[in-house]
Backbone as CSV, one residue per row, in Angstrom:
resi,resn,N_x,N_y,N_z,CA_x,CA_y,CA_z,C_x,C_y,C_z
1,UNK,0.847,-1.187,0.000,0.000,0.000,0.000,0.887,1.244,0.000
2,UNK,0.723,2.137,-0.616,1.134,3.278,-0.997,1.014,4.467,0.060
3,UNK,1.962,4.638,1.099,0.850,6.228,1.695,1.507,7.206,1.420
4,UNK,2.569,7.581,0.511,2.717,8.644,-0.331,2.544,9.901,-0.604
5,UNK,1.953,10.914,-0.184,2.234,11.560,0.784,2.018,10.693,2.099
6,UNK,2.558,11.150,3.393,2.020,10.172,4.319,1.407,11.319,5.567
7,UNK,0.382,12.206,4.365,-0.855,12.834,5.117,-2.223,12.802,4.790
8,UNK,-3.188,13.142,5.859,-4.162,12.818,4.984,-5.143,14.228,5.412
9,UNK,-6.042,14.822,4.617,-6.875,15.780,4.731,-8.146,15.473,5.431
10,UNK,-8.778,15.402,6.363,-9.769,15.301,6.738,-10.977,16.461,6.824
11,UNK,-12.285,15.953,6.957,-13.165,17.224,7.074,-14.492,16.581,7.353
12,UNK,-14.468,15.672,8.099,-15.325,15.337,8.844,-15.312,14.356,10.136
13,UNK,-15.706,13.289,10.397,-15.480,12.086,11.406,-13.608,11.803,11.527
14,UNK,-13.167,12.188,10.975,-11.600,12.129,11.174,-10.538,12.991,11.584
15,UNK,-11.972,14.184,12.306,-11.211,15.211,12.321,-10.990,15.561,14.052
16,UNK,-10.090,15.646,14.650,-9.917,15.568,15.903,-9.235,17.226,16.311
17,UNK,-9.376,18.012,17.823,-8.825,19.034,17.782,-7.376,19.447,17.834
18,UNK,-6.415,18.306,17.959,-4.726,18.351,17.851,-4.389,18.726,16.552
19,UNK,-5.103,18.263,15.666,-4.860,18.099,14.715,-4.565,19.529,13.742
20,UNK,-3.756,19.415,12.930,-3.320,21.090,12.493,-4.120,22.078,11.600
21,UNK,-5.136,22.985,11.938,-5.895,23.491,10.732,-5.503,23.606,9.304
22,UNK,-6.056,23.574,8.251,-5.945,23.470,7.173,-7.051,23.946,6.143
23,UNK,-6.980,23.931,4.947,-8.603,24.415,4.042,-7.931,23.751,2.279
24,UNK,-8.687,23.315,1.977,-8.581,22.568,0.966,-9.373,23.409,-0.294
25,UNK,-8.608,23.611,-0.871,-9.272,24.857,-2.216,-9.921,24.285,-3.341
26,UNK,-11.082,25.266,-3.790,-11.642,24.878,-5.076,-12.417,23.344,-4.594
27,UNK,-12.767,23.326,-3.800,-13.933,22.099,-3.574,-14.964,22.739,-2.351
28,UNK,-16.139,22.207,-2.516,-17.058,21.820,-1.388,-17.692,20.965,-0.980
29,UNK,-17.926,21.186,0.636,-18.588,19.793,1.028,-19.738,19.825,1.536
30,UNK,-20.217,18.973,1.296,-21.895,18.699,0.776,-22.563,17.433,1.732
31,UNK,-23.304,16.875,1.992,-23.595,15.917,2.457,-24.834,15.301,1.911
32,UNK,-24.476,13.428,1.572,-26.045,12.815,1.286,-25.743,11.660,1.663
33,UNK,-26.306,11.512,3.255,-26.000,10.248,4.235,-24.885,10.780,4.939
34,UNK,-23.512,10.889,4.331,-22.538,11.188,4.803,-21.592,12.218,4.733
35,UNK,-20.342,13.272,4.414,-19.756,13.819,4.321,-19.397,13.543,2.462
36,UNK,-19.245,14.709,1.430,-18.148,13.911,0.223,-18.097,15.525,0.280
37,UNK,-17.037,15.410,-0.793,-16.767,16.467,-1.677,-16.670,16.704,-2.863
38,UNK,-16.736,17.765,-3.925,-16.784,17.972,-5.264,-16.258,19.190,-6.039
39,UNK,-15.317,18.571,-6.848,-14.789,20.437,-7.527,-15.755,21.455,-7.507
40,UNK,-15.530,22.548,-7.224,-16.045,23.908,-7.161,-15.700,25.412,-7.279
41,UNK,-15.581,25.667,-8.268,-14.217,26.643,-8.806,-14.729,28.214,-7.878
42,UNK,-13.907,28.810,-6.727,-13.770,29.851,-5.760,-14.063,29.173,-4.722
43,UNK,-14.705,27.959,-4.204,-15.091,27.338,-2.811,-14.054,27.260,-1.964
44,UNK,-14.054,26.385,-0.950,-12.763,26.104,-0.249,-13.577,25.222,1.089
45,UNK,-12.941,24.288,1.299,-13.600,23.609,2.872,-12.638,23.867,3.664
46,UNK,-12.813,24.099,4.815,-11.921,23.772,6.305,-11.928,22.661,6.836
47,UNK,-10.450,22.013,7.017,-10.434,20.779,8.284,-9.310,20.685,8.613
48,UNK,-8.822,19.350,8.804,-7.626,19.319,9.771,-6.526,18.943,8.750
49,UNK,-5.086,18.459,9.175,-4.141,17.781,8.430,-4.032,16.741,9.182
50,UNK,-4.098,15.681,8.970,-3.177,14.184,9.527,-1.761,13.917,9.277
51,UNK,-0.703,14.661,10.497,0.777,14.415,9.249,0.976,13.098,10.277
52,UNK,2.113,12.863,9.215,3.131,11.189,9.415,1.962,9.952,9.742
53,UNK,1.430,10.041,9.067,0.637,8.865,8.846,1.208,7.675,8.708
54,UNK,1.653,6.649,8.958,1.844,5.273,8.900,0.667,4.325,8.167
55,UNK,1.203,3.314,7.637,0.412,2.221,6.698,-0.417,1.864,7.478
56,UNK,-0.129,1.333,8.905,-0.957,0.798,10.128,-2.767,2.247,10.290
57,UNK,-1.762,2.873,10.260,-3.360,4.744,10.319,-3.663,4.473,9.212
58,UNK,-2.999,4.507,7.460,-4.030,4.669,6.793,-4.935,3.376,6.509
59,UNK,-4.460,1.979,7.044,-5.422,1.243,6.844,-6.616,1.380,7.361
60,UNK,-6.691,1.996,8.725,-7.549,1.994,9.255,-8.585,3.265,8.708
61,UNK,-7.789,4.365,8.294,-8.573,5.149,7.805,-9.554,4.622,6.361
62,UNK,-8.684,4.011,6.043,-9.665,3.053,4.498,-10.869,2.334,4.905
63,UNK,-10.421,1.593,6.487,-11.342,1.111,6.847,-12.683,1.292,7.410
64,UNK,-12.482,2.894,7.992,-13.533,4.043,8.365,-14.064,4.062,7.159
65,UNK,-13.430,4.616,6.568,-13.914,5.471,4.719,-14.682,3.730,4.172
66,UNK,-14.498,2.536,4.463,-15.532,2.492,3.281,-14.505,1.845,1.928
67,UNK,-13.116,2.063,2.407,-12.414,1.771,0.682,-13.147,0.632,0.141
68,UNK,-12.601,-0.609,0.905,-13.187,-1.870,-0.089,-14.270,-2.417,-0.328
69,UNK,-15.310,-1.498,0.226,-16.771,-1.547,-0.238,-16.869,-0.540,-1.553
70,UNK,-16.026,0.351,-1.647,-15.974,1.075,-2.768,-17.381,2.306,-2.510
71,UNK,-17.090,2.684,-0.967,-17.812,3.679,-0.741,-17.111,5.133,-0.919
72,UNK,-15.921,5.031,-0.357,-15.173,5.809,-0.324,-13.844,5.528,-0.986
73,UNK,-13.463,6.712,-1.923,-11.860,6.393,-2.772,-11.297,7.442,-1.516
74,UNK,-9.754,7.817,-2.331,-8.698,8.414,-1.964,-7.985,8.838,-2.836
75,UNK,-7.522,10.203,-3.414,-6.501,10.713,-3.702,-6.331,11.397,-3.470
76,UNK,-4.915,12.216,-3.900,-4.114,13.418,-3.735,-4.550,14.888,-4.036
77,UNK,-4.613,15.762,-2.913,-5.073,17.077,-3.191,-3.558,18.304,-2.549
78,UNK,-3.810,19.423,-2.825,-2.557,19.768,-2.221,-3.627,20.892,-1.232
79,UNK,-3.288,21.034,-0.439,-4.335,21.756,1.588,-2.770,23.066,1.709
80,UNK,-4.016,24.095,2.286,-2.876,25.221,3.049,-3.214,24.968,4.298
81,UNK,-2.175,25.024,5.498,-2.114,25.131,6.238,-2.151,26.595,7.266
82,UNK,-2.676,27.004,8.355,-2.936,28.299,8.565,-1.583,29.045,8.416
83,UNK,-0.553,29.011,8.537,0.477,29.408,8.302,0.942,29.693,6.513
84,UNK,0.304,29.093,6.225,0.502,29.198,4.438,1.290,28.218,3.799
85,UNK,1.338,27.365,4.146,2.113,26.594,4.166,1.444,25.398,3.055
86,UNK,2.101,24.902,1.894,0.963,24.462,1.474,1.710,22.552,1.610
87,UNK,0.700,21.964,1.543,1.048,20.065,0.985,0.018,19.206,0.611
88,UNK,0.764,18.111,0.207,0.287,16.986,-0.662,-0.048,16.278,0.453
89,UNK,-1.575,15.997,0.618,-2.059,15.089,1.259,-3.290,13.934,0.654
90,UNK,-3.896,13.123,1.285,-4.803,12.208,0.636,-5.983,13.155,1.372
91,UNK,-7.214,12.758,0.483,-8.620,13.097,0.904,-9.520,12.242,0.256
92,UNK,-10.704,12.064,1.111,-11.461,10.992,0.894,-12.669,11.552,0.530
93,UNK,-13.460,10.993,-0.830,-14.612,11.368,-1.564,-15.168,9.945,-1.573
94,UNK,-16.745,10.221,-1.349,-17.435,9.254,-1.839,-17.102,8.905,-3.594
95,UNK,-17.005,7.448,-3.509,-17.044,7.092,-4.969,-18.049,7.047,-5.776
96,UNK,-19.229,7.738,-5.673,-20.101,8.125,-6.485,-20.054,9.785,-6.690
97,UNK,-19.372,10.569,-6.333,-19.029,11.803,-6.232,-17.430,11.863,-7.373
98,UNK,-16.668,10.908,-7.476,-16.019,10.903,-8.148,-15.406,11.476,-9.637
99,UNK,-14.569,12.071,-10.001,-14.947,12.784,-11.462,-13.668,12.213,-12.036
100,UNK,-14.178,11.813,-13.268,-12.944,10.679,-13.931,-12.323,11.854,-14.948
């Protein structure tokens, strides 16, 4: 398994208060049942960063999300941090929200 960046963006149930503020650009989040997100050109969501993630965290985070039911995917977005600071982290969209 790949965790590649080895952060992950959260913005909902994964989001705890240690955790480092952040805002993820050009998307919003929406809810139907659960949390997703979707391109949105000027939007922006707020949540946390997950840094140094380990294979052991992101399995489990796959396992929250739903991966191998194919509720929830994962890829790469790049998040500012309140400092300005910007990085490559994972974020999780429902896979019917998906845009190929």
């Amino acid at each position: 398994m790949d965790i590649k960046p080895n952060k992950v963006f959260v913005y909902g149930i994964l989001q705890s208060p240690e955790q480092k503020d952040a805002t993820l650009n050009g998307y919003i989040r929406f809810f139907r049942g659960h949390a997703s997100i979707s391109k949105s050109r000027g939007s922006k969501i707020r949540g946390k960063l997950i840094e140094n993630v380990t294979k052991e965290m992101m399995e489990e985070f796959d396992r929250i999300e739903g991966v191998k039911q194919n509720y929830y995917h994962r890829f790469i977005v790049t998040v500012e941090t309140e400092e300005g600071t910007e990085h490559e982290a994972w974020v999780y969209q429902q896979v019917k929200d998906k845009e190929e």
